[in-house]
N, C-alpha and C positions, 0 to 999 in steps of 0.2 A: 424473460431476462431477469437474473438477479440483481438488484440496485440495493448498495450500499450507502451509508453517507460516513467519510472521512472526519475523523477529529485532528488538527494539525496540534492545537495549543500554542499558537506565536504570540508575539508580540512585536515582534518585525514588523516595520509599516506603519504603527500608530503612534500615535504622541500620550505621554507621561502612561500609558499604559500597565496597571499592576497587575504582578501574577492571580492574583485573584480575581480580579477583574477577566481575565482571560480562561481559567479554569470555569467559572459562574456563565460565560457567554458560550461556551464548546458544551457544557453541558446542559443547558438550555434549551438547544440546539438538536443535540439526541435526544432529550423528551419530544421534540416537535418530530423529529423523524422518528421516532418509534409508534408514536401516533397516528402519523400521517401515510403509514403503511408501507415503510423501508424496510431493506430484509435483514440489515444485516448494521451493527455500530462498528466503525471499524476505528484505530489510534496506531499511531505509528509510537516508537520509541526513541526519543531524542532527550540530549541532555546538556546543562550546564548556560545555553546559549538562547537568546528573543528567537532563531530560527526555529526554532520548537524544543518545550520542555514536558516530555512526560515520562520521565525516568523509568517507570514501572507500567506499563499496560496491561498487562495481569492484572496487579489490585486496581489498575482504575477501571478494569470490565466487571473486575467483581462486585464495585461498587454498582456498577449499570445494569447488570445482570437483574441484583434486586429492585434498581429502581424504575427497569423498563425492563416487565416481564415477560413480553408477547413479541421480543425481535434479539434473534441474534448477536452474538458480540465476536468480535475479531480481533487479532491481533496484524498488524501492518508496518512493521513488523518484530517479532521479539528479533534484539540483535543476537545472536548465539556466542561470538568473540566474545563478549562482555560477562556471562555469564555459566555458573555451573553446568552442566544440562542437568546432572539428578535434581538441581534446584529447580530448573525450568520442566521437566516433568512431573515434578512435585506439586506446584503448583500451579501448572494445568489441569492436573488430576483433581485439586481441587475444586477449581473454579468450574469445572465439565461438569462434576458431580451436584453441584449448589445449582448450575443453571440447568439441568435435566438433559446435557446434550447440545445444547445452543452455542458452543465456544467452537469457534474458525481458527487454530491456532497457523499464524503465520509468522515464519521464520524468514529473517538474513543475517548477512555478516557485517554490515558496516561499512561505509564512504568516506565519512570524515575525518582528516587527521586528527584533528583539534582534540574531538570525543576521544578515540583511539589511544591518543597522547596521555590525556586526562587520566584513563585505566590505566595507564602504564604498560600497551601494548603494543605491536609494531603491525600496523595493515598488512605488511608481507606474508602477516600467518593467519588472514582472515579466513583464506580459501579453506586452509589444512585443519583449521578449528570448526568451521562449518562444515566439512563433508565428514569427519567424525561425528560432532557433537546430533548435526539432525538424525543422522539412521539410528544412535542410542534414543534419541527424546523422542525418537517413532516407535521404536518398538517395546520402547518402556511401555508407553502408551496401548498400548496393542494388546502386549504381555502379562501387563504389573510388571516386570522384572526390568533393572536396568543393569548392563556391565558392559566394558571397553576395556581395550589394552591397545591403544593409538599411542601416537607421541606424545600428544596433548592430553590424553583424558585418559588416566589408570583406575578404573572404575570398578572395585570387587562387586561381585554380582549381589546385589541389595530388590529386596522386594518395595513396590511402590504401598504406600498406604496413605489417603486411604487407597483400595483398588481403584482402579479404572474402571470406571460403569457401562462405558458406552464407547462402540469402535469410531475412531477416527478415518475410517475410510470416505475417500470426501471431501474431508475437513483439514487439509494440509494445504499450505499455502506457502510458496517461497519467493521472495523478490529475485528477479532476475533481469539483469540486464544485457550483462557480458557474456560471451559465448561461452564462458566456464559455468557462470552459475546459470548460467542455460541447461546445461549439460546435470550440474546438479541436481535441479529441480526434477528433471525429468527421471533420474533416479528414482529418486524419491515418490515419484508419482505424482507428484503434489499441481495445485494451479499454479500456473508460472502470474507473477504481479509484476507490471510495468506499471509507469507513471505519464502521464501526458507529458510530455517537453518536449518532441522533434515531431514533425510531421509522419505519420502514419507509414508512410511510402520505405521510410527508413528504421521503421521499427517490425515491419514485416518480413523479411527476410528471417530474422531472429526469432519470431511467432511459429511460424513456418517449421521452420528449425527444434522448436523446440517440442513440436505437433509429433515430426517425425520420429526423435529421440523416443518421447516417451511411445510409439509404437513397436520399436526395435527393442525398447528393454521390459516391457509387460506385454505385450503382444492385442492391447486394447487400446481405444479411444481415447484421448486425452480429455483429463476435464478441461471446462474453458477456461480460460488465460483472465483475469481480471485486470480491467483499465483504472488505474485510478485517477483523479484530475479536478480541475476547481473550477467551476463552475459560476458565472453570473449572470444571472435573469430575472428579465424584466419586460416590460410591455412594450415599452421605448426603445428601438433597435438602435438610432442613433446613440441615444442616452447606456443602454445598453456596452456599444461601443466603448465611448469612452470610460466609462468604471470598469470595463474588462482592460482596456491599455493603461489603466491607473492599476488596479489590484492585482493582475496577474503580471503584472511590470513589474512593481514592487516587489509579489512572489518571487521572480525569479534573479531581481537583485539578489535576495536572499539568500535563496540558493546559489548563487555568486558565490556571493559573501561565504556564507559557511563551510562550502566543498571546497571554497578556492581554486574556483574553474579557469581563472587566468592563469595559476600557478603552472610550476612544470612537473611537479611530482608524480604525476600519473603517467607519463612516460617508465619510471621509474621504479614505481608500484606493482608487485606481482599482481596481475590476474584482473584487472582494472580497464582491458581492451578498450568497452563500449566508453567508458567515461573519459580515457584517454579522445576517442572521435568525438565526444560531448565540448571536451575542453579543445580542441583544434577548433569548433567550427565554433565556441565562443570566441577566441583569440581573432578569428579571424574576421568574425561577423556583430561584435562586440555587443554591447549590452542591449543596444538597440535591436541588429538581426535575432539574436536568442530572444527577444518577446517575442516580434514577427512570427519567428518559428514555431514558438509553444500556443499563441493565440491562431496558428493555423490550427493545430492538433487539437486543441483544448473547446470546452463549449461554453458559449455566451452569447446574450443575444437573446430576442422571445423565444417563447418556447415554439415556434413553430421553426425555426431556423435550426434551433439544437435539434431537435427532431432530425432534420433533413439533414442534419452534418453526422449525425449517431447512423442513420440510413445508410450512407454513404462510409463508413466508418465499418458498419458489419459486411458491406456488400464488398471491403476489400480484404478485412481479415477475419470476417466469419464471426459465429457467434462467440461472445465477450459476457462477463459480468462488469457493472459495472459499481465504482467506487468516487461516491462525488463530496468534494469541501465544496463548503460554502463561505467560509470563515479564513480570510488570507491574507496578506498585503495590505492591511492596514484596511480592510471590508468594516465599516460601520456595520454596528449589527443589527439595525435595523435594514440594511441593505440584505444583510445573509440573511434573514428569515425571510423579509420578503422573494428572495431566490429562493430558499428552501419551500416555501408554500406553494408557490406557485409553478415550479419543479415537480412538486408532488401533485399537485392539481390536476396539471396540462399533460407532461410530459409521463411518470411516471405508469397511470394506467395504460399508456400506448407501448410504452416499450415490453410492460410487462405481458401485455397482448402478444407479443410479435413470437410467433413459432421458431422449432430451431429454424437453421438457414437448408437446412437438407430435404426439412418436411416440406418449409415455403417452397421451394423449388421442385420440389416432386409435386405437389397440392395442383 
């Protein structure tokens, strides 16, 4: 199994907390898991907001690239709405070519109004800006060449420089939640990226789904779907317990907070299905049931217990990579390294032992 470790960059959840203080602790963080034998540094891209700030994840893998040179970097993802694509395959091209091949470039479109707001543009046209802008910043990448003539993107055919060194086949990653950008991904060929937050049971169907898609539009195997999810461990199950109903409580205030999941907009919202059934069964099960439900999904606990829930977890939707925070909800960070270390100690050698699910079962 491939294991990642997430950088969120919050500040949500702690007291007098400075940005710098949070960029020094996230990166700290990735030294110890590049070390400690993770495959992959993964950052998401958020802005303006304590629910996470890291504007540019490009230049901050660039920065990680050199400063941890023996693992992986990813992106979790570039927002595409926000952004040029010949910009966003500019400097991908860069950043692939400085790390030798090691950049997971992952793309989506954006959730939140606020952000969306901020750029001065309308989540209606999230969809139609992502299903152009990825196929140009794929096969720029592929090609050196990038050009469009969409709604959105009149793109004269421009050569990439520097070139592109190394194929991205593999290396594509797309958030997907909603049955559209379901549907997208699998265009695309890319890994489909979900998040921990509803139970398993109800994010299968969609797994499933998007397995199938991508064999009806390349006529191959899908690569695997990546979980990503925050994670707290420790030796003490009960003790364990409760810092998991304090920090991923917190979390998903948060995430409350920021998507505005009681709101009613996502009724309203094109293309927005899965997050519209996200915000009914908060509405209905309020701050309380949505931990319940994410602390079902999510792993915490000693590591023999994440174990046996990760188990349990591929035995119903098959093999996964996987993508873990440590760092969340107000996690002192002497908490998240002690979860990171001993994550990597205990848990990581076993998972990465475990064969596909096709071979175990034939074996």
């Amino acid at each position: 199994m491939d294991v990642g470790m997430m950088m969120v960059f919050a500040s949500y959840g702690w007291d007098d907390c400075s940005d710098q203080r949070v960029w020094d602790e996230e990166i700290r963080l990735a030294r110890l898991a590049a070390d400690l034998g993770f495959d992959c540094l993964w950052s998401a891209e958020h802005h303006f907001n304590d629910y996470s700030f890291v504007p540019d994840n490009i230049h901050l893998m660039t920065y990680l690239t050199a400063l941890c040179p023996n693992i992986d970097v990813g992106t979790a993802a570039v927002i595409l709405p926000w952004h040029d694509p010949l910009r966003v395959a500019e400097n991908a091209a860069v950043l692939d070519l400085l790390s030798k091949g090691r950049l997971r470039l992952g793309l989506g479109r954006g959730l939140a109004r606020r952000e969306f707001a901020a750029f001065r543009l309308s989540m209606d046209e999230s969809r139609g800006r992502f299903d152009e802008a990825a196929p140009m910043i794929i096969k720029a990448l592929e090609t050196g060449f990038m050009e469009g003539d969409g709604k959105y993107y009149k793109q004269p055919r421009i050569e990439i420089r520097p070139r592109p060194q190394h194929s991205f086949d593999g290396r594509i990653y797309a958030v997907a939640s909603s049955e559209d950008s379901v549907d997208s991904a699998a265009k695309l060929g890319a890994h489909i990226v979900m998040f921990t937050d509803r139970p398993w049971e109800m994010r299968l169907p969609q797994i499933e789904h998007g397995r199938a898609l991508h064999r009806k539009y390349h006529g191959t195997e899908p690569p695997t779907v990546m979980l990503t999810e925050f994670c707290v461990c420790g030796t003490d199950l009960a003790a364990t317990e409760e810092e998991a109903r304090r920090y991923q409580g917190k979390f998903v205030e948060s995430n409350f907070h920021h998507y505005e999941f009681l709101g009613e907009h996502f009724k309203t919202v094109k293309g927005y299905d899965a997050y519209q059934q996200k915000a009914e069964i908060a509405r209905k099960g309020g701050l309380e049931g949505a931990v319940a439900g994410f602390m079902q999904a999510a792993s915490w606990g000693t590591p023999d217990k994440i174990l046996r829930g990760l188990e349990a977890r591929r035995k119903l939707v098959g093999d996964f990579e996987m993508n873990v925070a440590f760092r969340f909800g107000g996690t002192p960070y002497e908490v998240s390294e002690r979860g990171l270390k001993l994550f990597a100690k205990e848990v990581l050698p076993v998972v990465k032992s475990w064969k596909p699910a096709a071979t175990a079962k034939a074996a």
